[in-house]
N, C-alpha and C positions, 0 to 999 in steps of 0.2 A: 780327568779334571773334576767330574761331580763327585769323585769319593773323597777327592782330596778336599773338596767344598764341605760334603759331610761331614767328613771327620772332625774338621777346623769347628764346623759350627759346635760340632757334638761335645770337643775340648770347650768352648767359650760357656758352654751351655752346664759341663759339669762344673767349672771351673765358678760361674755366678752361681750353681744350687751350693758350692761347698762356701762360699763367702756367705751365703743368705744363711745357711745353717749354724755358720760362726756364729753371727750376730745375733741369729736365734737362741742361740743356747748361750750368748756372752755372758759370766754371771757382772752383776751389776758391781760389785766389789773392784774387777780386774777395769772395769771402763771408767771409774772415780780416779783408779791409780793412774790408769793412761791418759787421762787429762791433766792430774797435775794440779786437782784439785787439794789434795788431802795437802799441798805445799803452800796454799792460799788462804791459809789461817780456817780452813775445812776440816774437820773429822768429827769423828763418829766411835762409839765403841764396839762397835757390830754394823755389818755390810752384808744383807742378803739376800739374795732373788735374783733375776735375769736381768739384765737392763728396760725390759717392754714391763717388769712386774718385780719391782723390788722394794726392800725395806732397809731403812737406815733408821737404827736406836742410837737413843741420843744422842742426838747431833747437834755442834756447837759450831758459831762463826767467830773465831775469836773467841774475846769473853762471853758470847749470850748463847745462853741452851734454846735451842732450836725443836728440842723436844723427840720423839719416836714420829717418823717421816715415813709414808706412803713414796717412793721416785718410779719415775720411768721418764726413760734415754727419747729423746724426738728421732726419727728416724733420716729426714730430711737432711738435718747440718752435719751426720756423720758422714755423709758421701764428702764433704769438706774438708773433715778432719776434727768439726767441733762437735764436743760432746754436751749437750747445753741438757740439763734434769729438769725435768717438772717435779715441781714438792710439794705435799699437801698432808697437813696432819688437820682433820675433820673439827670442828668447832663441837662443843658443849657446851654442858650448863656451866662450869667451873672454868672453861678456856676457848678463846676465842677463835683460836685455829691458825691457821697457814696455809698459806698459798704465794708459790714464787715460783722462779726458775733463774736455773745458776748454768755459764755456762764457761769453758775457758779452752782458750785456743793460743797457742805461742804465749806471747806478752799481755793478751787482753783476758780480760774478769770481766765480766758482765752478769748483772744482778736485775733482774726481770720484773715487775711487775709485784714486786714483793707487799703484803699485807698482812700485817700480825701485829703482836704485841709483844715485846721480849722485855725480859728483867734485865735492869742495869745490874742488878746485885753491886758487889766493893768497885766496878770499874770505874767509877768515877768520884770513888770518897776522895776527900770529906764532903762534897758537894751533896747538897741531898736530895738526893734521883733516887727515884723508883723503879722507873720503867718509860721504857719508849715505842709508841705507837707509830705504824709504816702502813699507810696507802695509797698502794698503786705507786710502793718506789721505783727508782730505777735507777742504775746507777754502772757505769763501762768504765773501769780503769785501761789504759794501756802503755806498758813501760814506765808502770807507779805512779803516771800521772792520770789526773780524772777530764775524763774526754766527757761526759756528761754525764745529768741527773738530775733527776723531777720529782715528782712526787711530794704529799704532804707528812709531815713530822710531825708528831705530838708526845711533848716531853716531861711526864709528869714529875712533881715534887714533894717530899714528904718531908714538912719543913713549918712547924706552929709559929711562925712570925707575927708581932704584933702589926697591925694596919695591912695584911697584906693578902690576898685573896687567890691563894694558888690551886685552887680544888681544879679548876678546869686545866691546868696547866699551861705551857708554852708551846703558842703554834707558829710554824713555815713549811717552805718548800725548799727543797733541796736543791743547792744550785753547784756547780764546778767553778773556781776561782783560781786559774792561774797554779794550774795543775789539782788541785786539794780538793777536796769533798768537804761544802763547808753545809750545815744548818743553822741560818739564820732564825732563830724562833721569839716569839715575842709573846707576852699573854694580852689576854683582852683588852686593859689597860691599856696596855703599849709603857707602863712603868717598871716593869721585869724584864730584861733581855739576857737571851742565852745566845751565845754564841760556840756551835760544837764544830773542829774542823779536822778531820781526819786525812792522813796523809799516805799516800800508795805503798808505804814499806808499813802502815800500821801505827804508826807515830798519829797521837792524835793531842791537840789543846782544847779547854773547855772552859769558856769565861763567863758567868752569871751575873748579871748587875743588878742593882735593885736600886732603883729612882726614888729619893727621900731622905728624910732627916729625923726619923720617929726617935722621940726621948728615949722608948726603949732599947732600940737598937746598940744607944751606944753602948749599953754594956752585953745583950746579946749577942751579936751577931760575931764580936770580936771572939768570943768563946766557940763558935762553929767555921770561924777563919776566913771572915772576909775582912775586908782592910777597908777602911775610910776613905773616900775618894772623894774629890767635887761633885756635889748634885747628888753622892749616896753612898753604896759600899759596892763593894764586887767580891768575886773568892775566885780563882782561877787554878784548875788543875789540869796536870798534864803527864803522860805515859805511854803503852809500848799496847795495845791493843793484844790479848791473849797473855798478861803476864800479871792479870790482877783476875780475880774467879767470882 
């Protein structure tokens, strides 16, 4: 009976050093695929190193470049089944950096603790966005609906409007509404409102309003495509998340 005890332990005991040696040497490329990430508007055009020490070049969420990414796999939520990245590309004089963590398990996405600054680049033309600031986001879809999300937005405009003072841009916090990912943002004023709401298959709307009656606007603003409305104008754009660059 104690050989048959040794033995059994001996099998449990090779059987954890060959699962610890998988996970050791997993390259970090094969545990992006097995999550099911690269299917979540994720990729990259290069995948390499282990999962505990790897690199990901440029890497995009959808439309915004995410830039050449430092990842490693937490070790903890793979006994679960999830595979959740810590990502960090180092701040500079010319860029501010990143830091987040992405993780995806069955039907949920969950997006971590995310700080940066990404280029809107054409995703949201005609509207004229620059770039949007993320601190300390967060943000859980599950079955395309948004189960929550915190965090503050900051959403700038590159936009010479008469009377109107957009250098600091539009700020809020990211809230979930009735499934959707909305950013309520507002600038100092509280006379500019954006409203951006994004939806779990990627589908997103984005309405800017601007509070006033400036003489000049009436023939401005009409040339950059917002439409005259009670109390001011608005421009309102809307598309498919990953199919504008």
């Amino acid at each position: 009976m104690k050989k048959r005890g040794s033995r059994a332990l001996i099998y449990v005991l090779a059987i954890a050093a060959l699962i610890i040696l998988t996970l050791a040497l997993m390259p970090l490329k094969l545990a992006v695929g097995l999550a099911g990430l690269e299917d979540s508007r994720f990729s990259a055009r290069d995948i390499t190193g282990t999962i505990w020490n790897g690199r990901i070049e440029q890497a995009r969420m959808g439309p915004f470049a995410l830039g050449d990414l430092n990842a490693s796999v937490r070790f903890f939520p793979l006994l679960t089944g999830r595979v959740t990245m810590d990502l960090d590309r180092p701040a500079s004089a010319e860029d501010s950096g990143l830091t987040a963590a992405i993780s995806k398990q069955g039907s949920d996405m969950l997006v971590e603790n995310a700080t940066t600054m990404l280029s809107v680049g054409q995703a949201l033309a005609p509207m004229p966005v620059t770039n949007i600031s993320l601190d300390d986001f967060s943000t859980r879809f599950s079955a395309g609906r948004c189960q929550s999300a915190s965090g503050r937005v900051r959403l700038s405009l590159d936009a010479n409007i008469p009377g109107l003072d957009l250098k600091q841009g539009l700020l809020g916090n990211a809230i979930c509404d009735d499934g959707v990912l909305v950013l309520p943002l507002t600038s100092g004023s509280g006379m500019e409102e954006l409203t951006l709401k994004i939806e779990g298959n990627g589908f997103y709307t984005a309405r800017l309003f601007l509070n006033g009656n400036e003489r000049a606007w009436t023939l401005l603003l009409p040339t950059l495509g917002f439409q005259q409305l009670p109390g001011g104008y608005a421009i309102t754009v809307a598309g498919q998340l990953g199919q504008k660059g």
